[in-house]
C-alpha positions as CSV (number, residue, x, y, z in Angstrom):
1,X,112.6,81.8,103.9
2,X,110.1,84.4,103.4
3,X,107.5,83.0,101.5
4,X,107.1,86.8,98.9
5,X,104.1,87.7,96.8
6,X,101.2,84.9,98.0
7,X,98.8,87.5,98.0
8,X,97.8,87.4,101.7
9,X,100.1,89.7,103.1
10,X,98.3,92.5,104.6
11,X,94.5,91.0,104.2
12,X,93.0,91.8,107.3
13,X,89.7,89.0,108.5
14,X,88.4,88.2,111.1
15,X,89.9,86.1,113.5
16,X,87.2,82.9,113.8
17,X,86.8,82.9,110.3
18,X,90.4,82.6,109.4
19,X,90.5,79.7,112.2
20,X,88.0,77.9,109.9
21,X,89.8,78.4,106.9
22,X,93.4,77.6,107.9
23,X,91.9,74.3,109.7
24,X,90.2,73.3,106.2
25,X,93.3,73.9,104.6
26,X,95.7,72.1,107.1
27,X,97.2,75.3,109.3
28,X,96.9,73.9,113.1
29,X,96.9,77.2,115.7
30,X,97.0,75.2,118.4
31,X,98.4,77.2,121.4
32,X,100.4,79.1,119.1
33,X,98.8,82.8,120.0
34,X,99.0,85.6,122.9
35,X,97.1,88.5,123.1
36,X,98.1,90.2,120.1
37,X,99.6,87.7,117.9
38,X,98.7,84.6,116.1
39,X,100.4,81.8,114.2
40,X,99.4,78.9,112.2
41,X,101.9,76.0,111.3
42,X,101.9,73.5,108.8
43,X,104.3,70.7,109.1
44,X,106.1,68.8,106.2
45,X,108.3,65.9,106.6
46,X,111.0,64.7,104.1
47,X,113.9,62.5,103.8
48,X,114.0,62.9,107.6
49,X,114.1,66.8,107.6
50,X,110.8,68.5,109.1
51,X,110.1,71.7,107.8
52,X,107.3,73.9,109.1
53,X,105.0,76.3,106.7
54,X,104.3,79.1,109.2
55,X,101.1,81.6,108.0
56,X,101.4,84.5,110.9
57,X,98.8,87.6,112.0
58,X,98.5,90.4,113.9
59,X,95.4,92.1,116.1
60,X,94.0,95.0,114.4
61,X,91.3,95.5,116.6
62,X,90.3,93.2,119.9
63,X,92.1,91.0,121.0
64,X,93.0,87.3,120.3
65,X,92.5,85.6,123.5
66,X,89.0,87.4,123.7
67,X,88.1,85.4,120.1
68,X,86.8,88.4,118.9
69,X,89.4,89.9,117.2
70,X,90.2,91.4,113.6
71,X,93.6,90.2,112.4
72,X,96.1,91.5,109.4
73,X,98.1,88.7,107.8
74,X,102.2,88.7,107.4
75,X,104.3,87.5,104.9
76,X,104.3,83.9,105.5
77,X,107.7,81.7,106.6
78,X,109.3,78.6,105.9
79,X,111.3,77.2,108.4
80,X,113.5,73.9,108.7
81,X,113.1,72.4,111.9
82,X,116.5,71.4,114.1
83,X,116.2,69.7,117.5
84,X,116.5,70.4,120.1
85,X,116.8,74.5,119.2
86,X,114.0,75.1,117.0
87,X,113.1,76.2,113.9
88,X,115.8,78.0,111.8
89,X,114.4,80.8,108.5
90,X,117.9,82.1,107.2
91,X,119.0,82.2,103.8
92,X,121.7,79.6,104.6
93,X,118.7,76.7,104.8
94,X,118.5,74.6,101.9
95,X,114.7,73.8,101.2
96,X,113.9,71.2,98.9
97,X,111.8,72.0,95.7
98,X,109.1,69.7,96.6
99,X,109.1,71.8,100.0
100,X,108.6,75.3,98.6
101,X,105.9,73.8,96.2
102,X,104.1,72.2,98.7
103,X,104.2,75.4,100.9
104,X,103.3,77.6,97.2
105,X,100.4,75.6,96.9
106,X,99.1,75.7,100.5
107,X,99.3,79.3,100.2
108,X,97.6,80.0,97.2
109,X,94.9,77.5,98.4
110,X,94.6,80.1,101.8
111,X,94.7,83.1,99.1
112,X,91.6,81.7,97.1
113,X,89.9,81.0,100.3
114,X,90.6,84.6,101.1
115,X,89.3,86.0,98.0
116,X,85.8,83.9,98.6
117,X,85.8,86.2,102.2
118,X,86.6,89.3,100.8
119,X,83.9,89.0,98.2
């Protein structure tokens, strides 16, 4: 599920900063990156279904392995989680409502925490 109209899509920050402010906020990176691409998860558990809030960038300039990069922000994903092949984003999921608010609320959190950057 495409997570439409948080108001990061297309903010562009630089790349150490936004580590700091997804990892205040509950988005892990972890080894999710390459060279160009970056992708910070949030995992929610419920009623036995995992679901992951995934917040994704791109390198504008630099790169991301170098840590000096600028990145541009995506439209966020929600994804439910089915072992052993992965994480599924279709419109045939069924996401709970507690889910989507959860994942609304994270967001706007990282859009406020945006705004504070850009000012």
């Amino acid at each position: 599920m495409r997570m439409e109209d948080t108001g990061i899509e297309g903010i562009k920050i630089d790349l150490s900063r936004l580590d700091e402010l997804m990892d205040e906020i509950g988005l892990v990176r972890a080894g999710q990156w390459d060279y160009e691409r970056v992708t910070y998860d949030r995992k929610i558990e419920t009623k036995g279904d995992v679901f992951y809030l995934r917040v994704q960038a791109y390198a504008v300039e630099g790169d991301i392995g170098g840590r000096h990069a600028v990145v541009k922000l995506m439209t966020p994903l929600l994804g439910k989680h089915y072992y052993p092949h992965g994480v599924e984003y279709g419109e045939g999921e069924d996401f709970p409502a507690a889910v989507v608010n959860t994942s609304k609320n994270l967001l706007s959190q990282v859009a406020e925490e945006l705004k504070k950057v850009q000012s």
